[in-house]
Structures are given as C-alpha cells and as structure tokens.
C-alpha positions in Angstrom: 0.0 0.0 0.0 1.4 3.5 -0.9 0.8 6.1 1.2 0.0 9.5 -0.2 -0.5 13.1 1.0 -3.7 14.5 0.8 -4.6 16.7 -2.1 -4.7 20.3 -0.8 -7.4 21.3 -4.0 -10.0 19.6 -5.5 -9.9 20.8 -9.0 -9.1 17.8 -11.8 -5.5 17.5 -13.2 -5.2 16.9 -17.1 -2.9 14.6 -18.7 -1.8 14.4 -22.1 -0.7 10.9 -23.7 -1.3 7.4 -24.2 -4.2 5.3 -23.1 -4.4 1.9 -23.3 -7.8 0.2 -24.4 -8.7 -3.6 -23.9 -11.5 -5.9 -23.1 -11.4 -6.9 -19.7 -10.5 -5.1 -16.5 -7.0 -4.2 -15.4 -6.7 -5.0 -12.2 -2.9 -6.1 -11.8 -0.7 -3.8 -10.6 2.2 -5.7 -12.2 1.2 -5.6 -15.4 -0.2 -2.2 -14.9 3.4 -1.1 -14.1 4.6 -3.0 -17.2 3.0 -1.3 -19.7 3.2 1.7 -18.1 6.9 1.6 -18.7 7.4 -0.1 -21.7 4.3 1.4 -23.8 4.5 4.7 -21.9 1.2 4.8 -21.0 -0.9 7.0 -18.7 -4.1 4.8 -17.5 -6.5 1.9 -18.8 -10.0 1.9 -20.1 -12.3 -0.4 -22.2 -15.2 2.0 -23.6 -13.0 2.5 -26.5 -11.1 -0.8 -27.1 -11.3 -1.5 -30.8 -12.8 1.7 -32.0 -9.8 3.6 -33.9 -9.3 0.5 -35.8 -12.3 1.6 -37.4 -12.8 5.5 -36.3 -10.8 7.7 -35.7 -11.1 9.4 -32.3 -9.9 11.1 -29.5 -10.3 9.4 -26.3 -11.1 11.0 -23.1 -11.0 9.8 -20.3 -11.6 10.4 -16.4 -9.2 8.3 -14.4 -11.2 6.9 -10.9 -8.8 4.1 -9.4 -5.5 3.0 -9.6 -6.0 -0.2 -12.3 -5.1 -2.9 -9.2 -6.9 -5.3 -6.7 -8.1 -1.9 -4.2 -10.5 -1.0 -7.2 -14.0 0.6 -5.9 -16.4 2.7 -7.6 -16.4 5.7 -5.5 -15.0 8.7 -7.7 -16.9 6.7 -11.0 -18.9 10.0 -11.2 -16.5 12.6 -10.9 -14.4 11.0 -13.0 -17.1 11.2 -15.3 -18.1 14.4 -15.2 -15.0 15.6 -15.1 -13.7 14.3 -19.1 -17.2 15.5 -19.6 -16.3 19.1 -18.6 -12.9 18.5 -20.4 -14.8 16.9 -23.6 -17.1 21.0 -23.9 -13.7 23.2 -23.3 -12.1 21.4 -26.2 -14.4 21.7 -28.4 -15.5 25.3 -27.6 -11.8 26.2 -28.8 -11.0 23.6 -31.9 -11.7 25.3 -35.2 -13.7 23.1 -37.9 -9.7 24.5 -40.1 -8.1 21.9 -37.4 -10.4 19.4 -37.2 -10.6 18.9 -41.5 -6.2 19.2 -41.4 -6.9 16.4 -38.0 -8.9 14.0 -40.7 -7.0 14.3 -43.5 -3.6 13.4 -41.7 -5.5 10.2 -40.2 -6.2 9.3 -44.0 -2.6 9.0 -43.7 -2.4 7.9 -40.6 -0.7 3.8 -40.0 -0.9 2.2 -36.6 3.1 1.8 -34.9 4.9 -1.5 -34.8 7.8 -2.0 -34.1 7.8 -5.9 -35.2 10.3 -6.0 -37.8 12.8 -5.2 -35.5 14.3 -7.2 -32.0 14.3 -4.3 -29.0 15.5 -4.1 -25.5 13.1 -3.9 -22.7 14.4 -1.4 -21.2 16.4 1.3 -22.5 19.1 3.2 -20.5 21.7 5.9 -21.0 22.0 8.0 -24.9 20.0 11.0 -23.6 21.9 13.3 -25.4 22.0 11.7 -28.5 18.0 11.5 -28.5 17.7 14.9 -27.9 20.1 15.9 -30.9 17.8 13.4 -33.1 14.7 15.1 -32.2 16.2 18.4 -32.3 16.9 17.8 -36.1 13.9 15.8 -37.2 11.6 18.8 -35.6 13.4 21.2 -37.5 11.2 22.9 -40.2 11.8 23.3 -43.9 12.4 20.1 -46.7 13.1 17.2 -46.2 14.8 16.3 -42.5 17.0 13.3 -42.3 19.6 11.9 -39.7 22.5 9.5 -40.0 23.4 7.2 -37.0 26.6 6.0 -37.7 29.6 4.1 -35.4 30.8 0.8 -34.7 28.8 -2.5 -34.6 27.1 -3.4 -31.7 27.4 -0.1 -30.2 24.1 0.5 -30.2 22.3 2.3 -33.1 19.3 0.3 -33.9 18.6 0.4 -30.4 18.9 3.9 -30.2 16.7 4.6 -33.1 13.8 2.0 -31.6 13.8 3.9 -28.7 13.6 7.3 -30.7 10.8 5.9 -32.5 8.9 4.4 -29.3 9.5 8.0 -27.4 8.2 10.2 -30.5 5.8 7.8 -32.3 3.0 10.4 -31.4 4.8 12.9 -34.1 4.3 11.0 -36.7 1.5 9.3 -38.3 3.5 6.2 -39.9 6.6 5.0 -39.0 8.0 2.3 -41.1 10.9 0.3 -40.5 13.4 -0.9 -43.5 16.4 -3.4 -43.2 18.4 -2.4 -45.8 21.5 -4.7 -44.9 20.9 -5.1 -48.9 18.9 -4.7 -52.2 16.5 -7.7 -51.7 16.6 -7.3 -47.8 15.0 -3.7 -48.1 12.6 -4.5 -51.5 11.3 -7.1 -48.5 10.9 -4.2 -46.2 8.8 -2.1 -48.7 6.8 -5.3 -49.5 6.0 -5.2 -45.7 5.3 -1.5 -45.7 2.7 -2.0 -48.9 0.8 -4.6 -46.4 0.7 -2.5 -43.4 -0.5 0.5 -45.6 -3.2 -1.7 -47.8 -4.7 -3.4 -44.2 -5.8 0.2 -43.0 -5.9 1.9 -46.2 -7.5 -0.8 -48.4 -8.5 1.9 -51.1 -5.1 3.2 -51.2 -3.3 3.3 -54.9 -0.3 1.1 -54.2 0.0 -2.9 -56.1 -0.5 -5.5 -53.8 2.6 -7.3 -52.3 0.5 -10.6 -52.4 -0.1 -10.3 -56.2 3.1 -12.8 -57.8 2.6 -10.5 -60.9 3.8 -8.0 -59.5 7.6 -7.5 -58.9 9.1 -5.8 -56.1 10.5 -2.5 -57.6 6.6 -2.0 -58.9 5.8 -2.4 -55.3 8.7 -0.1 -53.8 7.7 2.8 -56.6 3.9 2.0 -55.0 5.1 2.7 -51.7 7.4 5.7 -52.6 4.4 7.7 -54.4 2.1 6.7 -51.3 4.6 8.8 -49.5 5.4 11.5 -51.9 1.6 12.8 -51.4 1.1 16.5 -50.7 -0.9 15.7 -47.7 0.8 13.0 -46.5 3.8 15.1 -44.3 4.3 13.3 -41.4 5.9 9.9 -42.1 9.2 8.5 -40.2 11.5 6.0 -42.4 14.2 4.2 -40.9 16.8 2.7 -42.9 18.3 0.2 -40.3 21.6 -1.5 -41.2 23.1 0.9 -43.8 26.1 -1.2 -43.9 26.8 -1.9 -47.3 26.5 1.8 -48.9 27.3 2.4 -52.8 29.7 5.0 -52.5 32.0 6.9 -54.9 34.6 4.2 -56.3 33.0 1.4 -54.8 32.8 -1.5 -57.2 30.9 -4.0 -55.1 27.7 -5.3 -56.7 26.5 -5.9 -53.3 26.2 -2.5 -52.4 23.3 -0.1 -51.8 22.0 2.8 -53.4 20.0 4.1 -51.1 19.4 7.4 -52.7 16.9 5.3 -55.2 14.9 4.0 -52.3 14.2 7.3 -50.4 10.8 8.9 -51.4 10.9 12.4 -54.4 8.9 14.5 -52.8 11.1 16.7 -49.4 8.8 16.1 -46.6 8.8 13.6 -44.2 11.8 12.2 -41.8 14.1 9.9 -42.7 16.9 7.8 -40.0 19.6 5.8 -41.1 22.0 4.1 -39.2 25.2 2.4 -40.4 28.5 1.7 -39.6 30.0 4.2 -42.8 31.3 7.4 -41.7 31.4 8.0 -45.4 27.0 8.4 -45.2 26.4 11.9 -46.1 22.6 12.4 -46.5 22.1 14.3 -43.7 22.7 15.8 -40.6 25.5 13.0 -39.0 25.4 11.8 -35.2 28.2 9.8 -34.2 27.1 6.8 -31.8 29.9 6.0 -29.4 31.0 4.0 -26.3 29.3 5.0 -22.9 31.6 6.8 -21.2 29.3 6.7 -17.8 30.1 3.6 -15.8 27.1 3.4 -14.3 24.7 3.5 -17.3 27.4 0.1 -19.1 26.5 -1.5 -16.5 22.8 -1.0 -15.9 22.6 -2.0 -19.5 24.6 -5.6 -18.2 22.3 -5.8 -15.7 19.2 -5.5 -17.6 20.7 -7.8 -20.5 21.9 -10.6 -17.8 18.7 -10.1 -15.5 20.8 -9.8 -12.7 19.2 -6.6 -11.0 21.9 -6.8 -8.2 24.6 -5.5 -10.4 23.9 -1.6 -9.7 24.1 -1.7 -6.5 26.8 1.1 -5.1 29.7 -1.0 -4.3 29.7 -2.4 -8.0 29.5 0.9 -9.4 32.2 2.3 -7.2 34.5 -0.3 -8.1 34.0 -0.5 -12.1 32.5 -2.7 -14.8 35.3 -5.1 -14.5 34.1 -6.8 -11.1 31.0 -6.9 -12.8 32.5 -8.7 -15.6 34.6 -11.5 -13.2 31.1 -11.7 -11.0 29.1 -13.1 -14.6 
C-alpha cells in the first residue's frame, strides 16, 4: 500500500498521452506497471477498445482508481463528469480548419509497430543523442533526415527503436526498412505495402500478395504513397546501412540508397550504419558509454541480474561486474 498526502485542492489534473484500451478489467498492478513503462502509457480503459481500428477518435477519459486489486467505484462519477467538462472546453476552442487538417492526416495515418525489429526492454543511457535526433527531425523546412553511424554493436538500432517508441505520437507512420541489402529492403517495402493496404484498403499502391507484381513495382507504390502532398508526417528508418554504394566502390552488393528514399522533401528519414562516409544528412556519431554506471545498468538489464547496480559495483568499475558473470 502506498501512502499519499492528501490533495490540498480539489480541481481535476489533465494529462496528455497514451491510453491503453482492452477488453477486460485491469486489475494487476504488475502488469499495470509494465506497460506503463514499456508502452509509456498513462491509465486503462475499455469503452473504446477496438474503435480507432475503425474511427478515428480522440479518447477522453476520467481516471477513478488505480487499475489494481483496491478497485471501488467511489469517484466513477466525478471521473465522469469531469472528461465530460474536459470533452465541452475542447471543443468550444478547436476550429472546424483543425479538425478537417486532424482527418486528412488520419487518411494517412498507419498504426506503430515495431515488429520488424528485435528491442531491448528497457532502454538506459543515450540522452543526449536522443535529444540531438529530435532536435533535427523537428526542425522545419524540406526534407529532415539523420545519419546514425559508429561501430557495430554499439548501439544504433537500439537507439533509433527507442527514438521511435519516445516520439511515435509525431508522426503518423513510422516504417521500418532493413536495408543490410537490395533484396533485404525490397522485402521491407513489400512489408510496408501490407501494413499500408490493411488500414488503407482503397489506397493506390500494387499488392505485395499479387506474384505478378515485382518488387521495384511495389517499392515505386510505396514511394508515391509517400510522396503525397498531404501526406507530411511519415518517419523512415533505414536500419543496417552497412553496405553503402559509394563513390569508387565497385561491389555489386552494395546499396544505393538514394533510389529507395521517397521524391517529394517532406517527411523524416533515420539511417543508421557503420559508414562514416553516409552523407545524407545531418550526421550523429554513436559512441561507447563513457558513464560507468549506465554500461553497466545496460549488463544488468541484458543478464537479468538486478543486483549489479548496487553502489559497491558501481564504485569499483565494470570489471568486477564482468569476473562476478
């Protein structure tokens, strides 16, 4: 049980973010605590499970209980009235302009997945690299694009995923390409056309299930699906850029990305590779941790040993940690 000051005023506090909608009662502080953290999420309801598959909606919501076993029905109706109240401020101040701009990105719009890529649960440490991603993919103008580049294994693709995961409500598609090579990333755009077709099924792009239709077809499909006027506010990642054509490179197995990024210069584009020689963009070099403590929280969470931060360890150094595994 958690004991908690009493509230000193009884107006409502508004929060901004992600709800999570399903059909049955969450009751498990565990799993409540979970998700929380891993789908950054700010409470749990079931009025609404299923409907932005099919509408899309804005869901508000008046939070009464905590979402474990102490559940009761006692603030039900201020909760209530309280999105209620919320629900006739907002739309005594959104104009019918913002509303039609609202719909016509959601005609756009592609629900987030990140399963073409493996993730860690938990990510630690990189803050400042993050912050200098977002800093130039929120940048206005053209097209805004950002090279991750450094050694393998250091960390890159994990670095973008959590990008992606922190910022996904600034986009409204975020696709994910492995383009480790030619055929690897013609896969990814086949994957792309499916995701666009299942939630867009009137949408002008060739079908990735049809076998008479080849996969640069299905890759020009995808590309003038995201060269649309109206359609601003995708995220690419290029993942694996480790095989780049460059100037005087005479490999047949190497990449021309430049073919496989969309005409039109909107939208936001991350690549990550182990070149330095990637010039597309704005470049951010991803290197060692130089923070003890953050290598080895990262050990810890990787082994599942949660007794490795503990202050003696990080006093002496990642290299008891190391004899200690």
């Amino acid at each position: 049980m958690v004991i908690r000051p009493a509230r000193t005023e009884d107006d409502p506090l508004v929060h901004y973010g992600l709800i999570a909608s399903a059909d049955r009662l969450m009751k498990d502080a565990q799993v409540r605590d979970h998700l929380a953290q891993t789908e950054d999420v700010l409470c749990f309801e079931m009025e609404a499970a299923g409907l932005m598959d099919h509408f899309p909606c804005l869901v508000i919501r008046g939070i009464c209980d905590y979402s474990d076993t102490h559940k009761n029905d006692l603030w039900q109706g201020y909760a209530a009235a309280t999105a209620a109240a919320y629900a006739k401020e907002l739309l005594s101040v959104v104009t019918q302009k913002e509303i039609t701009r609202f719909i016509t990105e959601e005609s756009f719009s592609v629900g987030f997945s990140l399963s073409e890529v493996s993730e860690t649960e938990r990510f630690v440490a990189r803050q400042e690299e993050l912050a200098d991603i977002h800093k130039t993919l929120s940048s206005h103008g053209t097209r805004r694009t950002v090279v991750l580049h450094g050694l393998g294994g250091i960390g890159k693709t994990q670095l973008a995923v959590a990008y992606a995961k922190r910022h996904r409500s600034d986009y409204s598609a975020i696709f994910w390409l492995n383009s480790n090579d030619e055929d690897s990333l013609k896969q990814s755009f086949a994957k792309v056309a499916r995701r666009i077709l299942q939630e867009h099924p009137s949408a002008s792009l060739p079908s990735a299930d049809n076998q008479s239709v080849s996969l640069d077809e299905i890759v020009n499909g995808v590309k003038r699906w995201l060269d649309h006027p109206k359609n601003t506010r995708w995220l690419l990642v290029y993942d694996n850029y480790d095989n780049p054509k460059l100037p005087g490179t005479a490999a047949h197995t190497a990449v021309g990305i430049r073919r496989f990024l969309p005409e039109a210069h909107h939208g936001s584009v991350l690549i990550t590779t182990r070149s330095a020689q990637v010039k597309i963009g704005p470049r951010i070099r991803v290197g060692k941790l130089d923070n003890v403590k953050d290598s080895i929280e990262i050990l810890s969470n990787t082994s599942g040993r949660g007794n490795l931060m503990d202050g003696e360890l990080c006093s002496a150094g990642i290299d008891v940690v190391l004899i200690r595994l």
